[in-house]
Legacy VTK file of the C-alpha trace (Angstrom):
# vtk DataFile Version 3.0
C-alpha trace
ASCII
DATASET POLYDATA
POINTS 189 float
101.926 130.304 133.757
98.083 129.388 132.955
97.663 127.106 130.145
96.043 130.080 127.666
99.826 132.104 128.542
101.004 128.376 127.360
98.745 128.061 124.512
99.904 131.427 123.027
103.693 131.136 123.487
103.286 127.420 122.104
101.596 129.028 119.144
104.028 131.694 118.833
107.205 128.726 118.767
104.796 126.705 116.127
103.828 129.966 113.719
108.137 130.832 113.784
109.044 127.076 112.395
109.946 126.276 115.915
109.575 122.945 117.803
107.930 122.301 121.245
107.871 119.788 123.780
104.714 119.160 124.967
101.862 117.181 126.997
99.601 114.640 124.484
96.378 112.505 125.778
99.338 109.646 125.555
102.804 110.762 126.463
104.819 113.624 126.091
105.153 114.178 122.336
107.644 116.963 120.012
105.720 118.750 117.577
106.002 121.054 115.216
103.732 122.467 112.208
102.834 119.359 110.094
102.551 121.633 107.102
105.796 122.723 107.586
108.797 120.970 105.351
111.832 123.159 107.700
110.438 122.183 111.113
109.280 118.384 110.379
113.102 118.023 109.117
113.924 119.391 112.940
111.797 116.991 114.158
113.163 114.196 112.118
117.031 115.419 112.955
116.001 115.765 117.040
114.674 112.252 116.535
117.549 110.799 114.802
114.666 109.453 112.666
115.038 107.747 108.809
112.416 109.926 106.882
110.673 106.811 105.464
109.375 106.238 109.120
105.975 108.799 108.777
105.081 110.908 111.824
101.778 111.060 113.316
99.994 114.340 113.394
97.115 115.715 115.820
94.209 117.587 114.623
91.155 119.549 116.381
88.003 117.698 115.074
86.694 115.234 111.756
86.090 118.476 110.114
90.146 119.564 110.406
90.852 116.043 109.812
89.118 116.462 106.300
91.521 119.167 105.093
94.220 116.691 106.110
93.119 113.145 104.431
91.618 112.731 101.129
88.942 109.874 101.883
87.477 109.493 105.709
85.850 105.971 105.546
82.327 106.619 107.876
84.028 103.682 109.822
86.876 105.519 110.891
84.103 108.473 111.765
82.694 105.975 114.042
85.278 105.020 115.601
86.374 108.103 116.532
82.964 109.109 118.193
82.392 105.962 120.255
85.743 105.037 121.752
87.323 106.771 124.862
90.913 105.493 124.447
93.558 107.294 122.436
93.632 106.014 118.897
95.325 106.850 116.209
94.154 106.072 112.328
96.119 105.584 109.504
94.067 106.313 106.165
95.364 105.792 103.069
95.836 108.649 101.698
96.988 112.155 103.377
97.329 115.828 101.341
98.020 119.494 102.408
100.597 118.559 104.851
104.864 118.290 104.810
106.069 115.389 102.788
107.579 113.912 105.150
104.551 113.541 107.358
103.220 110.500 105.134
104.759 107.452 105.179
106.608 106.598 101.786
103.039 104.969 100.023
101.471 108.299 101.005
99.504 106.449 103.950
98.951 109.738 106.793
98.564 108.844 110.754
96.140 111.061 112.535
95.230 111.409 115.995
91.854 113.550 117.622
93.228 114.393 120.876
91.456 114.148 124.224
94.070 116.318 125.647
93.104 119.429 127.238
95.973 121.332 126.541
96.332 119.998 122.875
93.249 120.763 122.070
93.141 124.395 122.829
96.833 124.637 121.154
94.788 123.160 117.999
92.109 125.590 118.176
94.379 128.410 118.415
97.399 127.259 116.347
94.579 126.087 113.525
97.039 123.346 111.650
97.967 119.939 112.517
100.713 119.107 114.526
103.022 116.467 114.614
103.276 114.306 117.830
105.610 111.980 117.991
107.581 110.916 121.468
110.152 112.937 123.017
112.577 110.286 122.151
115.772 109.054 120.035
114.035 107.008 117.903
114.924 103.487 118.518
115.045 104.313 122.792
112.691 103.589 125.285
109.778 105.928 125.057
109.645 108.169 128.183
106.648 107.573 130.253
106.512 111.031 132.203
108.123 114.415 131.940
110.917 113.493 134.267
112.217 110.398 132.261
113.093 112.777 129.110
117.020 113.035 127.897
118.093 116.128 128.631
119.393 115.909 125.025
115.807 116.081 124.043
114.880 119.127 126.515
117.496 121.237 125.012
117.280 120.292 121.582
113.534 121.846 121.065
112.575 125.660 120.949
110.218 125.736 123.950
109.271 123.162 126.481
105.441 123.450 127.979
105.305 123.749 131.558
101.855 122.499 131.716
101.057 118.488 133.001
104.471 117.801 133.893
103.582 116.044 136.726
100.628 114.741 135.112
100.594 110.826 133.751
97.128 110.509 131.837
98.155 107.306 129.789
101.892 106.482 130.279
102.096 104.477 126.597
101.303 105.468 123.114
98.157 105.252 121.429
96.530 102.475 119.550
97.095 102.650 116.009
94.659 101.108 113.113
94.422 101.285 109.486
91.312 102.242 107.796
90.884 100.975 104.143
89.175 103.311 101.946
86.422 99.818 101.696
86.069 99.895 105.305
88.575 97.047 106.291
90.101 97.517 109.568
93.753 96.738 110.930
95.592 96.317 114.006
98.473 98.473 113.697
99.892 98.623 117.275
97.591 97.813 120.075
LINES 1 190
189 0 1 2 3 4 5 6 7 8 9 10 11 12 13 14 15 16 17 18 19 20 21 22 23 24 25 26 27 28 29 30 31 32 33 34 35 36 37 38 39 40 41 42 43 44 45 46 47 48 49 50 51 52 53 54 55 56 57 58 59 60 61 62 63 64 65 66 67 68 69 70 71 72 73 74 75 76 77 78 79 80 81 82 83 84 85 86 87 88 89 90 91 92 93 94 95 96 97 98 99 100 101 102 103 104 105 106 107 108 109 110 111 112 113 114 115 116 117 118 119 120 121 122 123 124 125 126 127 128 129 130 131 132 133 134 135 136 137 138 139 140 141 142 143 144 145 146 147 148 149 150 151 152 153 154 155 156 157 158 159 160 161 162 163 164 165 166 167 168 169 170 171 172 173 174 175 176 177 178 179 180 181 182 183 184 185 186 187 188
């Protein structure tokens, strides 16, 4: 299957509620519609995740990002423009996305994907998804396609078949947190 046969069946999963298991510029990731209450409750069931543990979510560009966060800092702006590396930023303040998806003091984690597969599933599917590893929460995050529980494989709606042989960056992404002033944090490096 080429990846815009992927893209569209992806999208179609995504636009029904569904959940899919798919490649991320860090590891393999389950998403779902980040606007969606039903499918980021999947996600957190699949997961075996407490609720006041936030998800990150993925968007297209700074302007999608907007829609998603109340206040982008111009240092968080710049960040994203000059660095190469995955990174994820938490800002203090997300909106127009499942409740769930922030973390309890309404902090929101958002990543700008590198990927080349994400991103066209972004420009097509046009909301943010979540991304979070294919994983049990609390178990070792899987650093390839191949090292995923099968309980994780059948528990989502559709599977990519895209980059599974691929490794691009076999850990998660480096996470900060941009004050609304500016200040910067070291969330996971």
């Amino acid at each position: 299957m080429n990846i815009e046969e992927e893209v569209k069946k992806a999208t179609e999963v995504l636009n029904r509620g569904g959940i899919i298991l798919y490649p991320t510029d860090t590891v393999w990731g389950i998403g779902c519609d980040a606007t969606s209450p039903r499918a980021v409750s999947k996600v957190y069931k699949i997961k075996v995740r407490m609720p006041y543990k936030s998800l990150i979510i993925l968007v297209l560009n700074p302007e999608m990002l907007k829609q998603y966060v109340v206040n982008v800092p111009d240092i968080a702006l710049d960040f994203i423009n000059s660095i190469d590396e995955p990174i994820t930023i938490v800002y203090n303040q997300g909106r127009n996305v499942a409740k769930d998806v922030t973390a309890p003091d309404g902090t929101i984690a958002v990543r700008i994907p590198q990927n080349h597969f994400c991103q066209k599933l972004l420009k097509t599917f046009k909301k943010p998804l979540t991304s979070t590893s294919a994983n049990v929460s609390g178990y070792e995050t899987p650093l390839s396609y191949s090292k995923i529980s099968e309980y994780i494989k059948d528990s989502v709606d559709y599977i990519v078949e895209s980059e599974r042989n691929v490794i691009i960056r076999p850990r998660p992404s480096t996470v900060i947190r941009v004050q609304d002033n500016g200040e910067i944090e070291i969330v996971r490096n």
